[in-house]
N, C-alpha and C positions, 0 to 999 in steps of 0.2 A: 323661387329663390327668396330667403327671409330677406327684409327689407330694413334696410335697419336706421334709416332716414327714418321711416315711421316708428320702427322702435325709439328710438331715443326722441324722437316728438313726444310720444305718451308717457315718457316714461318720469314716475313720480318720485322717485326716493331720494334719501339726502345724499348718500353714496354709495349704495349698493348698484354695480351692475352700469356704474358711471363710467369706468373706466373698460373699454370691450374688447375683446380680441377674437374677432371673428376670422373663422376657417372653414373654408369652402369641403377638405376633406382631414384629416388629420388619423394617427392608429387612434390614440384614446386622449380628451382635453385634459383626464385625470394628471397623465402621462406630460402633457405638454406643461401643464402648470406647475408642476412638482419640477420641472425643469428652469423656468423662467429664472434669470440669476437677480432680475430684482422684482417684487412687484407692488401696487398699489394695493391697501385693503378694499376688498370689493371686488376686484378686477371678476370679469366677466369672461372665463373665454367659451366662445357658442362656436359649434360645429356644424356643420349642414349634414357631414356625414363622418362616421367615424367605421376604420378597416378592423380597426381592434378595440371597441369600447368592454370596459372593467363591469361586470359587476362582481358582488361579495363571492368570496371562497373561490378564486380564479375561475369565475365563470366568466363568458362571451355576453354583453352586452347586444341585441340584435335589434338593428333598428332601418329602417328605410330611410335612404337620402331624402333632404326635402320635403318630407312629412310628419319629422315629428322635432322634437325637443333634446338636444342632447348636450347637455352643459359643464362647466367647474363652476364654484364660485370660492375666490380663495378670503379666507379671513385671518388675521392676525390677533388674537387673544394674547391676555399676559399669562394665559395657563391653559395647558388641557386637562385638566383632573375631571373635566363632564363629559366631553367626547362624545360617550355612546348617546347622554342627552340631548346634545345637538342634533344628531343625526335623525333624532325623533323630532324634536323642533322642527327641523325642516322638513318631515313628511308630514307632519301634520300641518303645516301650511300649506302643504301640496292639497290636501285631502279639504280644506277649508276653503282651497279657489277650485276646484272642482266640483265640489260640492254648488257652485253657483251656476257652472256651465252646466250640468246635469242633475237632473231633478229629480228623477225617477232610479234610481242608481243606490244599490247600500254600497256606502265606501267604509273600510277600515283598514287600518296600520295591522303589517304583517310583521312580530318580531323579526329582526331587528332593522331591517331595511325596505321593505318592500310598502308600497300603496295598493290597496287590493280592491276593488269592484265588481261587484255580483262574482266576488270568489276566484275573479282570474286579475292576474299581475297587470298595472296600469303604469305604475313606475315603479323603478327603483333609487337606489343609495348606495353610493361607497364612499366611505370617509377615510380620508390620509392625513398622517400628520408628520408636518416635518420637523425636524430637529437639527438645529447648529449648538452641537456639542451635547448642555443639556439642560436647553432653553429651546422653547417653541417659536421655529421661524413661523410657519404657516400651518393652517388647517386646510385641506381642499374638501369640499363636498360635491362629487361629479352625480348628477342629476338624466337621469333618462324619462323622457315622460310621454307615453304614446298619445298621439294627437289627432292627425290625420292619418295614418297608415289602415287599408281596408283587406291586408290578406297576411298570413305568417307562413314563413314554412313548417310544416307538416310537426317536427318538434315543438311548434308554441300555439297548436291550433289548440285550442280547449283550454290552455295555459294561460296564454297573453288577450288583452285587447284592448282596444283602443278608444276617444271619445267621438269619434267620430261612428266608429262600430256601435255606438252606446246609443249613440242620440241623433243619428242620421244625417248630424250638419261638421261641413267642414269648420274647422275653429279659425279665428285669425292667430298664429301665431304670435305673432310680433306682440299683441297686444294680451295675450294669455303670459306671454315672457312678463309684459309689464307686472300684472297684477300678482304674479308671484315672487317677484323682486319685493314688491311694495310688502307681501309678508314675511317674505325673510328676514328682511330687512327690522320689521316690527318685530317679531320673532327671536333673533339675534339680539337685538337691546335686551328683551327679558333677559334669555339666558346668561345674557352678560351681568345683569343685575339680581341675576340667583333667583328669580323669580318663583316661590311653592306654586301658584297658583297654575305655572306652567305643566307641572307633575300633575295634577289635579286635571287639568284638560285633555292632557293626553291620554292619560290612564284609561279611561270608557270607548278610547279609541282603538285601543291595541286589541286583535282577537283570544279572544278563549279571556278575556279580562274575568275575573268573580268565579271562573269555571275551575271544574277539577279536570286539569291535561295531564299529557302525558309530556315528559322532558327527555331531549335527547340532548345528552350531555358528551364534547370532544367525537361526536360521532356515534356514539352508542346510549340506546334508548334505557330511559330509567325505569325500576319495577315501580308498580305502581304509580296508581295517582298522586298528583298533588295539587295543590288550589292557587289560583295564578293571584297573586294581590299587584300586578303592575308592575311598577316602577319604583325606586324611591329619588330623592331627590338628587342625586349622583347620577342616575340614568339605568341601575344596576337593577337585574330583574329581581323579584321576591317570589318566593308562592310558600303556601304552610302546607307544612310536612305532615305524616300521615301522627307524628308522635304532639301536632299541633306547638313544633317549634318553628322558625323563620329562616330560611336556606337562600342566601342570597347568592348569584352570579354575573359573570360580565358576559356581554354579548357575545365577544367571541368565543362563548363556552358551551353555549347553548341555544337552543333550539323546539320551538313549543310544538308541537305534534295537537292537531284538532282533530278530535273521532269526527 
């Protein structure tokens, strides 16, 4: 059972993840937080196990009670016009405290949600945003991040794995929560202060970055190649076109295909 007396012992940030709402089971935290009728910025809500966890394009979320990480963290912005940037913000501080627990491990940002190691899904992302009228109550960002879990079923064998499967030791939760609150947290002030420098870090991070992919756009795959240039400072993807013009799109459009 996560411990959460030693969670909130370790835990370092000004307000992120201060405020918790822990549940033993819950269908999805995404779910429960989108519901909450008031909340604190920050708020935390951590699940042990979730019946119905979200990930992107109404997929099933699958995770083992008790051995891994399955979260919301809800923020209050005075805008969403970056969105899809945040979403990357936060994987890549996924990928930057992982990166410490495992050493021997290539990790990279999978467009547009996913955390990927030696090539199979390590966590993922779904971002919601709420809206009272049309003004932004909340953003949620619900967080899956495999930890301990040592078997999948047979749909995520080859697919999914875990840090523990990586690096042969169990992790402390409680204190793996810590240290990625403390970057969200760090993370979050950028993005809030438009930070370039944040695009720039990310960018070398995301796969097929500098390459020429292939793009599957609304569900169907583009002819030809085109050359991935990242992100720009909006969060919107780029690549150059074969006529060497700039074709920008939003995450929910597309989809980067790696030979």
């Amino acid at each position: 059972m996560f411990n959460k007396k030693l969670f909130q012992q370790n835990l370092k940030t000004n307000w992120l993840g201060r405020e918790l709402i822990f549940l033993e089971e819950v269908g999805s935290t995404n779910t429960y937080a989108k519901n909450l009728e008031k909340v604190v910025p920050g708020t935390l809500v951590l699940a042990e196990g979730q019946s119905a966890g979200k990930g992107q394009h109404k997929k099933i979320w699958s995770a083992e009670t008790g051995k891994n990480l399955t979260f919301s963290l809800i923020f209050t912005p005075k805008q969403a016009d970056r969105i899809t940037l945040l979403t990357l913000v936060c994987a890549s501080a996924i990928e930057d405290v992982i990166c410490k627990y495992l050493n021997d491990c290539s990790i990279n940002l999978k467009w547009p949600n996913d955390v990927m190691c030696d090539g199979k899904k390590i966590a993922g992302l779904l971002t919601e945003v709420i809206y009272n009228g049309n003004k932004v109550e909340r953003v949620i960002v619900g967080i899956g991040l495999n930890v301990n879990q040592e078997a999948f079923t047979n749909d995520l064998n080859g697919v999914a794995t875990t840090m523990k499967l990586i690096s042969g030791q169990e992790a402390s939760r409680e204190q793996l929560l810590c240290d990625l609150l403390t970057r969200f947290e760090y993370n979050y002030q950028r993005w809030t202060n438009s930070s370039i420098d944040l695009v720039k870090e990310i960018n070398p991070k995301l796969q097929g970055y500098g390459d020429w992919v292939t793009l599957e756009v609304d569900g169907n795959p583009e002819p030809g190649k085109k050359k991935f240039l990242g992100m720009n400072e909006l969060g919107a993807l780029q690549v150059l076109n074969k006529e060497l013009g700039v074709d920008t799109f939003s995450y929910e459009q597309i989809r980067i295909l790696i030979d």
